[in-house]
Biopython code that builds the backbone (N, CA, C, O; Angstrom):
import numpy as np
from Bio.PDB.StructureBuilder import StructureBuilder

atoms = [
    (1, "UNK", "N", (0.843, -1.158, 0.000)),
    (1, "UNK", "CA", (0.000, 0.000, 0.000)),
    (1, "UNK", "C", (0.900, 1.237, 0.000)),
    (1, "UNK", "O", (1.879, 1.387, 0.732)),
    (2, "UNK", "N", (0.336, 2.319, -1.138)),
    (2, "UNK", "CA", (1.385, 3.569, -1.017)),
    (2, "UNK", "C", (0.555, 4.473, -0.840)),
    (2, "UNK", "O", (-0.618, 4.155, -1.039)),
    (3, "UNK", "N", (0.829, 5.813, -0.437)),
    (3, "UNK", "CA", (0.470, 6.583, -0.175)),
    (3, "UNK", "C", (1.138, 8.056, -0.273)),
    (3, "UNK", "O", (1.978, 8.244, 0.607)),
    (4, "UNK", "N", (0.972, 8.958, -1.016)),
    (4, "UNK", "CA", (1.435, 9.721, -0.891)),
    (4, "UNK", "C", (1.695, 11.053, 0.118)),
    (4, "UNK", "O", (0.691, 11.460, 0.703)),
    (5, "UNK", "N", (2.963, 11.759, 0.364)),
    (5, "UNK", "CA", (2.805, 12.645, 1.663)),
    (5, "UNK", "C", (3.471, 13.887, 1.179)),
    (5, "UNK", "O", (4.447, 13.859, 0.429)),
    (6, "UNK", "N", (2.895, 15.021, 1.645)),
    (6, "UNK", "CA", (3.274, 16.632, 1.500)),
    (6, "UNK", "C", (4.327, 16.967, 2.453)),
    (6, "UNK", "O", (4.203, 17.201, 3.655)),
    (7, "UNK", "N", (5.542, 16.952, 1.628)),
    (7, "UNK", "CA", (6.314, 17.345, 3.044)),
    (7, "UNK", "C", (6.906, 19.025, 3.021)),
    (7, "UNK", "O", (7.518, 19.450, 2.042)),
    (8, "UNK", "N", (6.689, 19.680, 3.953)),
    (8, "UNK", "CA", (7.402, 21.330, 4.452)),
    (8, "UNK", "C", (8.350, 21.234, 5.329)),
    (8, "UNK", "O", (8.646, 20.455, 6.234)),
    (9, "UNK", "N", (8.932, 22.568, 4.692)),
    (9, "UNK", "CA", (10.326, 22.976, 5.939)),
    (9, "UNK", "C", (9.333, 23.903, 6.728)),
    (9, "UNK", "O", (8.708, 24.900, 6.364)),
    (10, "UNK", "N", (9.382, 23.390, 7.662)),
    (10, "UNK", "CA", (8.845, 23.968, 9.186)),
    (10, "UNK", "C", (9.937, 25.587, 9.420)),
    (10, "UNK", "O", (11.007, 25.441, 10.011)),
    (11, "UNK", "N", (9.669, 26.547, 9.078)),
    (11, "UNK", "CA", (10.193, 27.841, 9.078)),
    (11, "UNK", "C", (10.401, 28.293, 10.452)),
    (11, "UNK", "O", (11.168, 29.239, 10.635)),
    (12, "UNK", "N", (9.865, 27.785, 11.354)),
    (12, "UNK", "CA", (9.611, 28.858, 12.726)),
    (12, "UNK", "C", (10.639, 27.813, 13.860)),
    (12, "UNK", "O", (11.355, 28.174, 14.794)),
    (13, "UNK", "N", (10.311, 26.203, 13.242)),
    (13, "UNK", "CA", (11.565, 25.413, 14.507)),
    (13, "UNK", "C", (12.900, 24.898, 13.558)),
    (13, "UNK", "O", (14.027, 24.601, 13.953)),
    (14, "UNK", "N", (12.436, 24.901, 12.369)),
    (14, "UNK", "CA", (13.446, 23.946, 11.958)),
    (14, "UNK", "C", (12.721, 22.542, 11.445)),
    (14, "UNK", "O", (11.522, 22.263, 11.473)),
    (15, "UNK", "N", (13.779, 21.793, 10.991)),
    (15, "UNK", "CA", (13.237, 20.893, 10.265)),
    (15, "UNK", "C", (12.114, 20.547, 9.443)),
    (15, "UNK", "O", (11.823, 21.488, 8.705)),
    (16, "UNK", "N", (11.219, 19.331, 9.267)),
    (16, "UNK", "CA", (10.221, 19.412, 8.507)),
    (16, "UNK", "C", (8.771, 18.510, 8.833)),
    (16, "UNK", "O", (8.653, 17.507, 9.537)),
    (17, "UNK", "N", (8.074, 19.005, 8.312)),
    (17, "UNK", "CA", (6.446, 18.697, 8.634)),
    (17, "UNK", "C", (6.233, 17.957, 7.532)),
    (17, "UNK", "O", (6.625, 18.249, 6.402)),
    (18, "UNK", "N", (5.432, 16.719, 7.935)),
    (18, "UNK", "CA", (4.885, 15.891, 6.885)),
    (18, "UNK", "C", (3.594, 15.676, 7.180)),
    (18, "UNK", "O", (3.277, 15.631, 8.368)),
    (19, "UNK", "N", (2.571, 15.497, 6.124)),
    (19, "UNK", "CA", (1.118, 15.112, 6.296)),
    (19, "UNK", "C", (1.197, 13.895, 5.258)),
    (19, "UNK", "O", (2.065, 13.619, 4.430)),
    (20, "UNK", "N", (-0.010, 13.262, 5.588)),
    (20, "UNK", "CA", (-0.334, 12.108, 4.744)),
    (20, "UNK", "C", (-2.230, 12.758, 4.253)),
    (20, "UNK", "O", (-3.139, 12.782, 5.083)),
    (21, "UNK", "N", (-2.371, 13.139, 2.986)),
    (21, "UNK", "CA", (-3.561, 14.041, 2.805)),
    (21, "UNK", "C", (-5.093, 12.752, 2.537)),
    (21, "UNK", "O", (-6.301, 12.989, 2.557)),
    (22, "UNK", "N", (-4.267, 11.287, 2.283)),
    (22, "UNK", "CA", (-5.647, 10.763, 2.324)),
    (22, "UNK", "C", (-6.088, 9.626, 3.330)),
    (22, "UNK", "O", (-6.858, 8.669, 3.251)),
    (23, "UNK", "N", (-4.944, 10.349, 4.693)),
    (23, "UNK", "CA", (-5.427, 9.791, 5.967)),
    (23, "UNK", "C", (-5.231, 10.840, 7.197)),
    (23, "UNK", "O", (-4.212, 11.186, 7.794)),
    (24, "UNK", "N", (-6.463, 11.177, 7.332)),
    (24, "UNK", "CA", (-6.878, 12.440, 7.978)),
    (24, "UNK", "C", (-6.548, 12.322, 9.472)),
    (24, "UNK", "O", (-6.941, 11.485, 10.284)),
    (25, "UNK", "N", (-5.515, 13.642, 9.669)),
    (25, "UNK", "CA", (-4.867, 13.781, 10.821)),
    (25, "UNK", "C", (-3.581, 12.661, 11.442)),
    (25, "UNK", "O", (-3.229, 12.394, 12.592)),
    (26, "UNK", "N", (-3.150, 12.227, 10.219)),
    (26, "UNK", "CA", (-2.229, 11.694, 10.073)),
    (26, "UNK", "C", (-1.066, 12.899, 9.496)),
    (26, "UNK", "O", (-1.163, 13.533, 8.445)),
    (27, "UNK", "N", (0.123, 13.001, 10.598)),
    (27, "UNK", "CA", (1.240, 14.357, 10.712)),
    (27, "UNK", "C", (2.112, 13.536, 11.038)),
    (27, "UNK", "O", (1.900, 12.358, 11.325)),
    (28, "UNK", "N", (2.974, 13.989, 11.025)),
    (28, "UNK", "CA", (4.737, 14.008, 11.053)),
    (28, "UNK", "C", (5.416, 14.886, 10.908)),
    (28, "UNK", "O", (5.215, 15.770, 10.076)),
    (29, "UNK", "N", (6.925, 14.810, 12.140)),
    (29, "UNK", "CA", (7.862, 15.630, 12.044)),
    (29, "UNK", "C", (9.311, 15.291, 11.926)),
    (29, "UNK", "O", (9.429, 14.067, 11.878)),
    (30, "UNK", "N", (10.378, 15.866, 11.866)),
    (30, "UNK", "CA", (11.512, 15.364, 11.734)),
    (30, "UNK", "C", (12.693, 16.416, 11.741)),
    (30, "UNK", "O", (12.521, 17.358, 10.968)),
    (31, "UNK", "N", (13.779, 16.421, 12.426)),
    (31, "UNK", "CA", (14.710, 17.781, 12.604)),
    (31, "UNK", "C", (15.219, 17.247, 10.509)),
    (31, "UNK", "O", (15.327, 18.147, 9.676)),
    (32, "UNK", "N", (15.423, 15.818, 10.139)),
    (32, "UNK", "CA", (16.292, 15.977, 8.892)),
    (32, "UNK", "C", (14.976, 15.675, 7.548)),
    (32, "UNK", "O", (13.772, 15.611, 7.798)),
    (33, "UNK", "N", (15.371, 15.579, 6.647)),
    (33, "UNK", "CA", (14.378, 15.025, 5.401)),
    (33, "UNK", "C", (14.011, 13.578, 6.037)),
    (33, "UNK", "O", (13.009, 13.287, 6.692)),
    (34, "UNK", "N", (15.139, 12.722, 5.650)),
    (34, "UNK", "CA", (15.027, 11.293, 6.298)),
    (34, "UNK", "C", (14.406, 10.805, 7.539)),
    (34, "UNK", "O", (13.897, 9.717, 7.810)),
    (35, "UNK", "N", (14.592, 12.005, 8.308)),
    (35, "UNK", "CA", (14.167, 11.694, 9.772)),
    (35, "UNK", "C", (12.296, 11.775, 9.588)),
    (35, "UNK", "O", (11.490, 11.111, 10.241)),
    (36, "UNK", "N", (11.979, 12.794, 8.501)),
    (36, "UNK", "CA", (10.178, 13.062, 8.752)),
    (36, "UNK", "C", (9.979, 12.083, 7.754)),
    (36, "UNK", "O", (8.821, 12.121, 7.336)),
    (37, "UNK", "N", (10.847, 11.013, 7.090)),
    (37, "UNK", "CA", (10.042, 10.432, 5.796)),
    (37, "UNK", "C", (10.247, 8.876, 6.629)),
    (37, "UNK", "O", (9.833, 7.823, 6.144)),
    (38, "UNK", "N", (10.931, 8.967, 7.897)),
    (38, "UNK", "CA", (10.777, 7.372, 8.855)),
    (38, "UNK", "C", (9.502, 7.794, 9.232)),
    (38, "UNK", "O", (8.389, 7.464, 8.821)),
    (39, "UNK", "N", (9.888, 8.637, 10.149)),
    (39, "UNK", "CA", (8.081, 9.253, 11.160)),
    (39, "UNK", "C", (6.884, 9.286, 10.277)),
    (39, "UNK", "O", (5.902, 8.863, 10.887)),
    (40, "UNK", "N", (6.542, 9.750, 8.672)),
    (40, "UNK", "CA", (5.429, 9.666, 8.595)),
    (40, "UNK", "C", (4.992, 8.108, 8.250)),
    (40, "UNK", "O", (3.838, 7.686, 8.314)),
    (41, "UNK", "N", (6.355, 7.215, 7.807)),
    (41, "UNK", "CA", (5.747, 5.930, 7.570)),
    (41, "UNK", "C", (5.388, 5.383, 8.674)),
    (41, "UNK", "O", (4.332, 4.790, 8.450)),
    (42, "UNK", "N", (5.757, 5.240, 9.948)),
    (42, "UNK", "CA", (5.258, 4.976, 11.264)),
    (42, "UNK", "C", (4.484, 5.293, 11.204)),
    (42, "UNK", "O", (3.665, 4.376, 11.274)),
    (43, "UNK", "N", (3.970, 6.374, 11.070)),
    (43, "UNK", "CA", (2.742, 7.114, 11.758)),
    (43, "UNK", "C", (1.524, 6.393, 10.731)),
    (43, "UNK", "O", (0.414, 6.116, 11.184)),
    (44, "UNK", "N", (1.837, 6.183, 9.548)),
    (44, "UNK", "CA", (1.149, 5.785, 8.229)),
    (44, "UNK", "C", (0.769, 3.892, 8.678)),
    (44, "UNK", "O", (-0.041, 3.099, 8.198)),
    (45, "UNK", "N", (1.440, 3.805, 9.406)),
    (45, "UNK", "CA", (1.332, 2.122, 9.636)),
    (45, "UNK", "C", (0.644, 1.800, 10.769)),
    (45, "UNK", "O", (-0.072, 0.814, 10.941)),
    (46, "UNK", "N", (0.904, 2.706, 11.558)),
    (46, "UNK", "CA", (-0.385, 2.674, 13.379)),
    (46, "UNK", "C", (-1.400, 3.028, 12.552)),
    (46, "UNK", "O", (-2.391, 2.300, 12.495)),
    (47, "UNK", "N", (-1.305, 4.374, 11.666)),
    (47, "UNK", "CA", (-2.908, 4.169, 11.165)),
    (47, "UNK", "C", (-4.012, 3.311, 10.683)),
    (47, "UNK", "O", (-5.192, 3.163, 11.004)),
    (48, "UNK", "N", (-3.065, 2.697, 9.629)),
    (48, "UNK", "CA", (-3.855, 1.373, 9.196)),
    (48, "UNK", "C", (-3.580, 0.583, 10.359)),
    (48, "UNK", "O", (-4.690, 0.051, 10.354)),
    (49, "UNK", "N", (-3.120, 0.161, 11.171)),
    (49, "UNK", "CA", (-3.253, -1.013, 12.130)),
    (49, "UNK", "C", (-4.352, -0.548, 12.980)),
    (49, "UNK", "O", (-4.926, -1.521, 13.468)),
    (50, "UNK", "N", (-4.981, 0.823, 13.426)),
    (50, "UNK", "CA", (-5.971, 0.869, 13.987)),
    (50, "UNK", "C", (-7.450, 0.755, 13.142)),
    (50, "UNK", "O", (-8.592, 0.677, 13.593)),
    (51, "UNK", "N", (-7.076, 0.771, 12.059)),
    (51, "UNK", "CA", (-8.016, 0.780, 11.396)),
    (51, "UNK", "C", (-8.582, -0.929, 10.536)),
    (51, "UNK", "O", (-9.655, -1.373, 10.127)),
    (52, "UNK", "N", (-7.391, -1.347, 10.591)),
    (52, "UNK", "CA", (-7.636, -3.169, 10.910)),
    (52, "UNK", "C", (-8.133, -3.555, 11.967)),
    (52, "UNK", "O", (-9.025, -4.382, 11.780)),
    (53, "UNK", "N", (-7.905, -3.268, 13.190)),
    (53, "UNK", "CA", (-8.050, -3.754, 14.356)),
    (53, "UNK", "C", (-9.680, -2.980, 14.455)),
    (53, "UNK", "O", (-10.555, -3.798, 14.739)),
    (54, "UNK", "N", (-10.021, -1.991, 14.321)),
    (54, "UNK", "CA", (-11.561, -1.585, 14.150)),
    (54, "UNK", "C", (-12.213, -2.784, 12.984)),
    (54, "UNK", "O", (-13.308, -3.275, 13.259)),
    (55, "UNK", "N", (-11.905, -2.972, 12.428)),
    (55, "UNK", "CA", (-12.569, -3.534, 10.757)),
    (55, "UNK", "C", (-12.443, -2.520, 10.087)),
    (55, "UNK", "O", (-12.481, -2.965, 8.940)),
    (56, "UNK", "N", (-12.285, -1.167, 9.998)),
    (56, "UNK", "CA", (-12.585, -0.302, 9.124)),
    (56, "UNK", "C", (-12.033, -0.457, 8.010)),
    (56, "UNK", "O", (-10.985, -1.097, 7.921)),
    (57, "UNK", "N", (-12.725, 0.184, 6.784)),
    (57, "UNK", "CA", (-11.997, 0.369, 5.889)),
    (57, "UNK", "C", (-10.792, 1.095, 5.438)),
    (57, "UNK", "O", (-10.721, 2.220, 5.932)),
    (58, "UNK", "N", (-10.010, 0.841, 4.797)),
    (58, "UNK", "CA", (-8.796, 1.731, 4.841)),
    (58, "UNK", "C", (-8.764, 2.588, 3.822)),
    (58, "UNK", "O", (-8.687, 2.179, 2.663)),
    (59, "UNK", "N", (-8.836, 4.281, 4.223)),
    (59, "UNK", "CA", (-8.730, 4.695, 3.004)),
    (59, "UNK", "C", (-7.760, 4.782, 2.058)),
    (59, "UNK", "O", (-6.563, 4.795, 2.346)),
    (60, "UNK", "N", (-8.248, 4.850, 0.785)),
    (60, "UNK", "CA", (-7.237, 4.639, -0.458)),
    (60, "UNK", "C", (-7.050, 5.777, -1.058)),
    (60, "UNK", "O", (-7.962, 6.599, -0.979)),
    (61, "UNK", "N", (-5.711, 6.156, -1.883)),
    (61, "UNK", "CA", (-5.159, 6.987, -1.789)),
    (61, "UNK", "C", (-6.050, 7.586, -2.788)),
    (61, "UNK", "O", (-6.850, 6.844, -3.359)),
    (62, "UNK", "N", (-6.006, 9.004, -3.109)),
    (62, "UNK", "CA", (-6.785, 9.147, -4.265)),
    (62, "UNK", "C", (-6.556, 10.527, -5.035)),
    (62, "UNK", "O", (-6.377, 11.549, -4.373)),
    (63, "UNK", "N", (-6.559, 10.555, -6.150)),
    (63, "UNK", "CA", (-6.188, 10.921, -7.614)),
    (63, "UNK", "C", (-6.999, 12.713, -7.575)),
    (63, "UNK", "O", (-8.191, 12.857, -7.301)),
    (64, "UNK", "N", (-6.274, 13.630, -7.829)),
    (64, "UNK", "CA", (-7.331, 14.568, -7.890)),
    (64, "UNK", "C", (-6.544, 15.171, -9.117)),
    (64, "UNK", "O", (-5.403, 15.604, -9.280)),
    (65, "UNK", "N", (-7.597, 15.015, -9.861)),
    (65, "UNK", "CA", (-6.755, 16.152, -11.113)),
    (65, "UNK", "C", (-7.260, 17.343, -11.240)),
    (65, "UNK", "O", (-8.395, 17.437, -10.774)),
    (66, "UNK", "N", (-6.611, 18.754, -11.930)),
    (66, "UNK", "CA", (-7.134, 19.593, -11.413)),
    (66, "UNK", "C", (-7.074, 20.118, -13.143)),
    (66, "UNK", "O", (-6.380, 19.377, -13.839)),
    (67, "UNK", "N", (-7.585, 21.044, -13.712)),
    (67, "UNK", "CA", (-7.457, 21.478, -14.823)),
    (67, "UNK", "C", (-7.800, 23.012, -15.240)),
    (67, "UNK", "O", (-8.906, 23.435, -15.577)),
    (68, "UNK", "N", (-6.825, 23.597, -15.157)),
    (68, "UNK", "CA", (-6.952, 25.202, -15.727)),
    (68, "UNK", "C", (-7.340, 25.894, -16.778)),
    (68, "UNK", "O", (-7.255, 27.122, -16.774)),
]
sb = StructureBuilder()
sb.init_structure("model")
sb.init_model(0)
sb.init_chain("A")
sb.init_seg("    ")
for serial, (resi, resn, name, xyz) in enumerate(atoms, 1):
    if name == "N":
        sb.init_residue(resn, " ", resi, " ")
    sb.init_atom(name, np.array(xyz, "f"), 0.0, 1.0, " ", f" {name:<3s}", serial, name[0])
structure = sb.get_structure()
């Protein structure tokens, strides 16, 4: 399962902020690049494990195209 994640340089502490946008309230941080791209896969893997352990469904990643 992949998922894609938005990652920012956090301007005000340092390092960087990661979200995962199609699992809601799923965040991550990290002082290096490497360090927020371990943390959001952790964070990306308790998610689905709580969401197995509910039955829930897991959401899937999803496609938005946008056109100007």
């Amino acid at each position: 399962m992949r998922f894609k994640v938005i990652v920012e340089p956090d301007i005000e502490e340092g390092g960087y902020i990661v979200s995962c946008p199609s699992l809601p309230g799923c965040h991550s941080q990290g002082e290096t690049l490497d360090e927020a791209l371990e943390n959001i896969g952790d964070a990306i893997k308790g998610y689905v494990e709580v969401f197995k352990k509910h039955n829930r469904p897991i959401p899937q990643e999803m496609e938005i195209e946008v056109s100007l």
